[in-house]
Phi, psi and omega in degrees: 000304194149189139230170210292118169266335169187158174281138165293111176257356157294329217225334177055036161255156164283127160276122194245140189258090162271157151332297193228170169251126177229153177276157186305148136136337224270187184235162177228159223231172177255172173298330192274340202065031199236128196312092199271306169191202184245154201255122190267355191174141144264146183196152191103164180328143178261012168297326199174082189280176173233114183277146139261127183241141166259125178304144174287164174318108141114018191245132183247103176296333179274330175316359183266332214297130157109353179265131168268143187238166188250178198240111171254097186329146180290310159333319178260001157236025170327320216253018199247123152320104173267097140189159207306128179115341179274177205238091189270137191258146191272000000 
């Protein structure tokens, strides 16, 4: 997916520097596998887009700024709990 370049404070989504083109619904996860939040708007070049996440409930967004997360199709996480703490095994 990319990485979290800053919380957004109008909108309180993380802003993500991606890589690739990935679609709105999916989610995007840590090195760790744990769900950070679902990607709400794509916007920027499409060579080298910018995601907004809305971070999950309980979840600390600035632990993030500097970090990369990777992208989880919303498909592929039917069977996953969205909420802070689960563990999506990649």
């Amino acid at each position: 997916m990319g990485e979290v370049l800053h919380l957004s404070h109008s909108t309180k989504r993380l802003i993500v520097r991606g890589r690739e083109s990935l679609r709105v619904g999916g989610f995007g996860i840590d090195s760790t596998g744990y769900i950070v939040g679902r990607v709400e708007e794509i916007f920027g070049p499409i060579n080298g887009p910018y995601y907004a996440l809305k971070p999950l409930p309980k979840t600390e967004p600035l632990k993030y700024i500097g970090q990369t997360l990777f992208y989880l199709p919303r498909e592929n996480s039917s069977n996953a709990k969205r909420q802070h703490g689960h563990r999506h095994r990649r």
